[in-house]
SEFIPA-387696 format. One line per 3 residues: their letters; for each residue x, y, z of N, C-alpha, C, O. Coordinates in Angstrom, 3 decimals, padded with zeros to 6 digits. Layout:
a = X Y Z X Y Z X Y Z X Y Z ~ ...
end
This chain:
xxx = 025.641 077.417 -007.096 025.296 077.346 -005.690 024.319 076.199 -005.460 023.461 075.856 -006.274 ~ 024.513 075.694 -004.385 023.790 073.835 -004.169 022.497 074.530 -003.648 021.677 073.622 -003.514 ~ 021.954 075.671 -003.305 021.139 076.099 -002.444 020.118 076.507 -003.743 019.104 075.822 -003.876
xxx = 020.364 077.577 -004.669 020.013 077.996 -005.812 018.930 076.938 -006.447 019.459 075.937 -006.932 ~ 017.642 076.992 -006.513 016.437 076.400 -007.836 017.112 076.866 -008.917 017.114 076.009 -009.801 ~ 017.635 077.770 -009.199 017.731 078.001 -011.225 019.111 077.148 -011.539 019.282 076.549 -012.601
xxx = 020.203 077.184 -010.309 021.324 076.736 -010.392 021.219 075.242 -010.703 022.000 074.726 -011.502 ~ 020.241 074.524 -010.067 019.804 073.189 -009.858 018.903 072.861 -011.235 018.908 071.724 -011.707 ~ 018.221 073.821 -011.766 017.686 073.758 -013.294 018.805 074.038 -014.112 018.755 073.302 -015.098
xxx = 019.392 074.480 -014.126 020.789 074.125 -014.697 021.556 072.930 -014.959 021.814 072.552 -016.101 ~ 021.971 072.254 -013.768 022.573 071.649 -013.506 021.457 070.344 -013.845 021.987 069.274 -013.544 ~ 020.210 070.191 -014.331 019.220 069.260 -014.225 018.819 068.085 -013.562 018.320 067.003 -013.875
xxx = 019.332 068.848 -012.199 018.257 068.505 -011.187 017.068 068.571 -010.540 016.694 068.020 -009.505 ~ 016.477 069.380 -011.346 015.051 070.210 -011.412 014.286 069.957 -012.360 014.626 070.759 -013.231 ~ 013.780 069.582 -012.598 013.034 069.308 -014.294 012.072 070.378 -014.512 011.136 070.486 -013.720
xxx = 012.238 071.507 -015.889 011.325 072.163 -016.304 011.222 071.961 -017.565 011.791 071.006 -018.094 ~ 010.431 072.883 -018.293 009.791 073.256 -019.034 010.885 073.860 -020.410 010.322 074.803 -020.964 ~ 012.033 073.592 -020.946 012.931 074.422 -021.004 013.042 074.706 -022.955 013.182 073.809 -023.785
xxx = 012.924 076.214 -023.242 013.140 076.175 -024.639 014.153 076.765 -025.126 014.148 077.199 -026.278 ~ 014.993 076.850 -024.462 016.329 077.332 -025.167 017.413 077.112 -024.058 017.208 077.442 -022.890 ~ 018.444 076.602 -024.438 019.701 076.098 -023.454 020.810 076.156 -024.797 020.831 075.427 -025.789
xxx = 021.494 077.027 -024.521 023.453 077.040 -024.732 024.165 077.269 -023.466 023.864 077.355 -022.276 ~ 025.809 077.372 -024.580 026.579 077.583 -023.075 026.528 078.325 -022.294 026.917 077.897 -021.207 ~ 025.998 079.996 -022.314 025.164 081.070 -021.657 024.176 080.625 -020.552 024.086 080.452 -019.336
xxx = 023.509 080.547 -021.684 021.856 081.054 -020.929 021.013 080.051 -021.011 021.226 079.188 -021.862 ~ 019.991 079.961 -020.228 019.153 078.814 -020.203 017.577 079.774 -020.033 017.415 080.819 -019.403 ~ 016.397 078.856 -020.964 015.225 080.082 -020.991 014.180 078.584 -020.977 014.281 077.539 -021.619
xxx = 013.096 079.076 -019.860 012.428 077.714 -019.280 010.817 078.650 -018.902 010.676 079.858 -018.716 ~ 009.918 077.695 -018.891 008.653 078.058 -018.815 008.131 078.990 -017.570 007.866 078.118 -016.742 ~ 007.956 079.711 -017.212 007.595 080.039 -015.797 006.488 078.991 -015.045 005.383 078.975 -015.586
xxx = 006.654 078.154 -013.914 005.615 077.324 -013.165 004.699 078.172 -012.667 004.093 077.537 -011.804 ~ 004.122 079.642 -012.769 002.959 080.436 -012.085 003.233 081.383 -013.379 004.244 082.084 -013.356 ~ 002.564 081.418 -014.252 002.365 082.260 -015.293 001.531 083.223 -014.895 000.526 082.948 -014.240
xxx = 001.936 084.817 -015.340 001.127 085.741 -015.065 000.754 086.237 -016.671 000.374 087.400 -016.805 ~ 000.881 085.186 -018.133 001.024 086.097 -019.454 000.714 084.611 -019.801 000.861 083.538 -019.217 ~ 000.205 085.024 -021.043 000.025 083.057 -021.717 001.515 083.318 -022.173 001.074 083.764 -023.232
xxx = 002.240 083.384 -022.257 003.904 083.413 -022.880 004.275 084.355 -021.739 004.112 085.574 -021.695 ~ 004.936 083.344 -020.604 005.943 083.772 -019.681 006.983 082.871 -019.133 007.003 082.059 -018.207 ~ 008.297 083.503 -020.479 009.367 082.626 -019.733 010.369 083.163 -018.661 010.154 084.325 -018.316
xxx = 011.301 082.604 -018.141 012.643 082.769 -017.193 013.923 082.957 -018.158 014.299 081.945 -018.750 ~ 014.534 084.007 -018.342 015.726 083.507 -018.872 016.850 083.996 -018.103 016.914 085.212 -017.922 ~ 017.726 083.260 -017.632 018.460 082.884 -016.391 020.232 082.468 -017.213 020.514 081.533 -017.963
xxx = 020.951 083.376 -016.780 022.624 082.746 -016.965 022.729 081.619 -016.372 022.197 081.369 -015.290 ~ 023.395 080.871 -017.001 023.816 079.393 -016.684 024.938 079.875 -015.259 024.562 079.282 -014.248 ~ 025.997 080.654 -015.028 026.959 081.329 -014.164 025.742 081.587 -013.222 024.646 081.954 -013.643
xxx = 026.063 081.339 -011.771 025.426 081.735 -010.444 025.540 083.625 -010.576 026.579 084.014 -010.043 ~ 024.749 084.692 -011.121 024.603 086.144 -010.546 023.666 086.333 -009.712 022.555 086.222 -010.230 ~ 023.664 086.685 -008.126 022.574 087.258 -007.524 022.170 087.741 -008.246 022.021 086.872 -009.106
xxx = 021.798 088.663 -008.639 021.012 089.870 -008.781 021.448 090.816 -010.173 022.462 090.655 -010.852 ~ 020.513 091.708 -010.350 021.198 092.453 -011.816 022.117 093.649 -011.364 022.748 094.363 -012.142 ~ 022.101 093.762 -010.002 022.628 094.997 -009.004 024.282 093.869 -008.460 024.585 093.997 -007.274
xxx = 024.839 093.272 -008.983 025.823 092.311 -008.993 026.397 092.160 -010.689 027.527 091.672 -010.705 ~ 026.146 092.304 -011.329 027.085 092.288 -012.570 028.028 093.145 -012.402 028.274 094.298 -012.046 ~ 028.469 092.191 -012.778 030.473 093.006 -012.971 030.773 093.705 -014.558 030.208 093.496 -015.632
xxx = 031.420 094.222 -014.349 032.555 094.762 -015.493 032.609 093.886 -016.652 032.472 094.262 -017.816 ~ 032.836 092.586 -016.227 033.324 091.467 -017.123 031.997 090.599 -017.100 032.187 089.383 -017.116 ~ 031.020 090.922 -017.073 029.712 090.167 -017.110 029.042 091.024 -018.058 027.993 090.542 -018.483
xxx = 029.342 092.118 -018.493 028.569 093.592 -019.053 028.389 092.228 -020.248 027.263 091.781 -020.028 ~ 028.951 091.529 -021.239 028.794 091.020 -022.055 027.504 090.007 -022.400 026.825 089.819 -023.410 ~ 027.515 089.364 -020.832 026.788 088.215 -020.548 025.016 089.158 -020.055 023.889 088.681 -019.921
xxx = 025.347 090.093 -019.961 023.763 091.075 -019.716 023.160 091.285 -020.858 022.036 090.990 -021.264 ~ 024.101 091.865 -021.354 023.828 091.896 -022.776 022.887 091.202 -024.110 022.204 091.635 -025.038 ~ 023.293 089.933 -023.602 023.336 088.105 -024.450 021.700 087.906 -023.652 020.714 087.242 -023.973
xxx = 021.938 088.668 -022.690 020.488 087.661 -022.044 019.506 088.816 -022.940 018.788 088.168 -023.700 ~ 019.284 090.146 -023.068 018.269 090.987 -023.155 018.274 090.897 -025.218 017.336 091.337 -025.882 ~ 019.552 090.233 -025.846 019.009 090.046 -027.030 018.259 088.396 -027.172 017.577 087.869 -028.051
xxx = 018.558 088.130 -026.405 017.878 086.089 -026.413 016.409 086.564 -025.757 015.516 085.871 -026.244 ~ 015.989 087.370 -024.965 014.916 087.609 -024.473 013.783 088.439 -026.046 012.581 088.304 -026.277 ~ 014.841 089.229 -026.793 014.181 089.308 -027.999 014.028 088.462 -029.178 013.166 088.704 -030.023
xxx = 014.849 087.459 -029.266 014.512 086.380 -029.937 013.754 085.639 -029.645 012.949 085.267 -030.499 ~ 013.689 085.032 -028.095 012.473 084.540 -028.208 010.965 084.944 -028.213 009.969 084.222 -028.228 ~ 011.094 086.439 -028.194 009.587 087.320 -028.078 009.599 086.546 -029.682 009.122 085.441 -029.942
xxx = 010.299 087.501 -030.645 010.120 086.645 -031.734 009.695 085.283 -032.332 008.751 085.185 -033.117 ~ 010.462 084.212 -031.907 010.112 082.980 -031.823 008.637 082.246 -031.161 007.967 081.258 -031.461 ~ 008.558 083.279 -030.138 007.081 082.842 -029.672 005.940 083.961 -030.351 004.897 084.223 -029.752
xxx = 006.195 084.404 -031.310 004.794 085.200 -032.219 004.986 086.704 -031.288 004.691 087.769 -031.830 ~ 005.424 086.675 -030.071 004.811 088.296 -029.736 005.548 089.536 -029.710 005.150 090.602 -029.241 ~ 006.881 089.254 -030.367 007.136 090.358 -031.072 006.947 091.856 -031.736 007.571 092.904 -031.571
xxx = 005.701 091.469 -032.640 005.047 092.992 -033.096 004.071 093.282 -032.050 004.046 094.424 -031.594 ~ 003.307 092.441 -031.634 002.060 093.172 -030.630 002.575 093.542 -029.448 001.813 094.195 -028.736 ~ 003.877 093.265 -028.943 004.490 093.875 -027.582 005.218 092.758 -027.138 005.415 091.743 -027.807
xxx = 005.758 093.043 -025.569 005.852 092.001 -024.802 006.499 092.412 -023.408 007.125 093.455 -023.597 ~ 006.595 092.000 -022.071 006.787 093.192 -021.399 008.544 091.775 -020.682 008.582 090.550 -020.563 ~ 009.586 092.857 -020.424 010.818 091.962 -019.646 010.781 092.565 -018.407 010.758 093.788 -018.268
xxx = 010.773 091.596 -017.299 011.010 092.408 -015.668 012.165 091.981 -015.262 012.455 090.813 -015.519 ~ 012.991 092.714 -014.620 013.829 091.809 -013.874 013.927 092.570 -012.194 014.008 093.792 -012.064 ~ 013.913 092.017 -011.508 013.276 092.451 -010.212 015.023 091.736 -009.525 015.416 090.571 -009.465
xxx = 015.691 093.022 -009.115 016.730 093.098 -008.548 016.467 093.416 -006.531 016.280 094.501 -005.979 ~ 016.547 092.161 -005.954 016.639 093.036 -004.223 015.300 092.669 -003.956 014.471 092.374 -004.816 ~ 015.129 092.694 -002.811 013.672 092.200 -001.785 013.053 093.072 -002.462 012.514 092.733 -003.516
xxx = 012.995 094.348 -002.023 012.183 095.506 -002.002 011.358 095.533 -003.245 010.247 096.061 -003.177 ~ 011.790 095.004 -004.420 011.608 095.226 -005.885 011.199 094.104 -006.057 011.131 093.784 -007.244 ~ 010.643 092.754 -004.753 010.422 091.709 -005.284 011.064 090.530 -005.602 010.411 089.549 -005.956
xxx = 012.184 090.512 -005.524 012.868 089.282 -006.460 012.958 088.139 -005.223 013.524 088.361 -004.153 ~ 012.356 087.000 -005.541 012.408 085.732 -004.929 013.283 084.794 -004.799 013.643 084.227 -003.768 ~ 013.790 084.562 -006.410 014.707 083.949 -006.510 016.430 084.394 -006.738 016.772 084.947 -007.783
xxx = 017.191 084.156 -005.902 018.119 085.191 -006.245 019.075 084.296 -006.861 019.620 083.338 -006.313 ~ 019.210 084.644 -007.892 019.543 084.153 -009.581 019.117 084.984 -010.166 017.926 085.294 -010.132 ~ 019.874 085.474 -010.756 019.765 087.042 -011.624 018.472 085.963 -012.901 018.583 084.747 -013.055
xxx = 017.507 086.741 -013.536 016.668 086.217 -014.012 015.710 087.117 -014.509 015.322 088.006 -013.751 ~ 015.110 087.018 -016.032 014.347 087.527 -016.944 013.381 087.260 -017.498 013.337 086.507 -018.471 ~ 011.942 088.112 -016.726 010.919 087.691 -017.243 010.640 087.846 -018.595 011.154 088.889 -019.001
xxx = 010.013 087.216 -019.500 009.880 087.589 -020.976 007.922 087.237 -020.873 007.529 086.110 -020.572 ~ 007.237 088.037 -021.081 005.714 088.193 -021.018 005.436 088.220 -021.860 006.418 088.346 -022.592 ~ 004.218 088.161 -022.592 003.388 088.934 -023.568 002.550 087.655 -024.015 002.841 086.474 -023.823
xxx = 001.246 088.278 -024.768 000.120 087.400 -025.053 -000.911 088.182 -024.752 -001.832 088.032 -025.554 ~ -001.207 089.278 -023.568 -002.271 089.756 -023.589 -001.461 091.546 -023.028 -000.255 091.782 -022.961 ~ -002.534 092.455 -022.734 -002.837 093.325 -022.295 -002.345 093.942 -021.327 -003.218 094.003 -020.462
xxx = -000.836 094.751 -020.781 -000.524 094.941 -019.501 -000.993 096.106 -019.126 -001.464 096.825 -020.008 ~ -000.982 096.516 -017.918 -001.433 097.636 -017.386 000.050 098.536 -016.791 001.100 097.951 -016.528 ~ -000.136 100.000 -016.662 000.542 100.565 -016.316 000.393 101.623 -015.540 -000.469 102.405 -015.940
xxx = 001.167 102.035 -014.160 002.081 101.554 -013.896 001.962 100.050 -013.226 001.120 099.808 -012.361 ~ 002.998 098.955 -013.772 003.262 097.589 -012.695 003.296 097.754 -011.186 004.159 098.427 -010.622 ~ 002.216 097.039 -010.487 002.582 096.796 -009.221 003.103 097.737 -008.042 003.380 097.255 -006.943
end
């Protein structure tokens, strides 16, 4: 979508921060960090929302929530925790609508979120 920021970081017309890109998924720095380690990890395919996966996407949901554990791994925070949001719909927050995965950790979260 020409309208879409993540679509346009994709497509690299956007310049970020970016540490992991295949034919999937693309995983990029967050520009307003709420965690000293907070990335985006975002399907390369335009999905609104996580309340929009299809049948035939079940695969591609999948791919994103084990790459979101590799890179907890890859970035050290693995054993001490790390927290994933994904904020589906206004109500729940979500800004950017590009289905999209926070990956946190580095310090201390509180509970319940927000």
């Amino acid at each position: 979508m020409k309208d879409c920021i993540f679509c346009r970081i994709v497509a690299g017309q956007i310049p970020s921060e970016i540490v992991h890109d295949d034919d999937q998924a693309l995983a990029f720095q967050d520009i307003n960090p709420q965690a000293p380690i907070h990335l985006l990890i975002i399907p390369k395919r335009h999905i609104d929302r996580l309340s929009s996966v299809t049948d035939q996407e079940q695969a591609l949901a999948g791919y994103l929530l084990h790459l979101a554990s590799r890179l907890a791994r890859e970035k050290g925070i693995a054993d001490e925790g790390f927290r994933l949001v994904v904020n589906s719909g206004p109500k729940a927050g979500q800004t950017v609508f590009h289905l999209h995965i926070h990956l946190m950790g580095g310090r201390m979260f509180d509970w319940p979120p927000g």
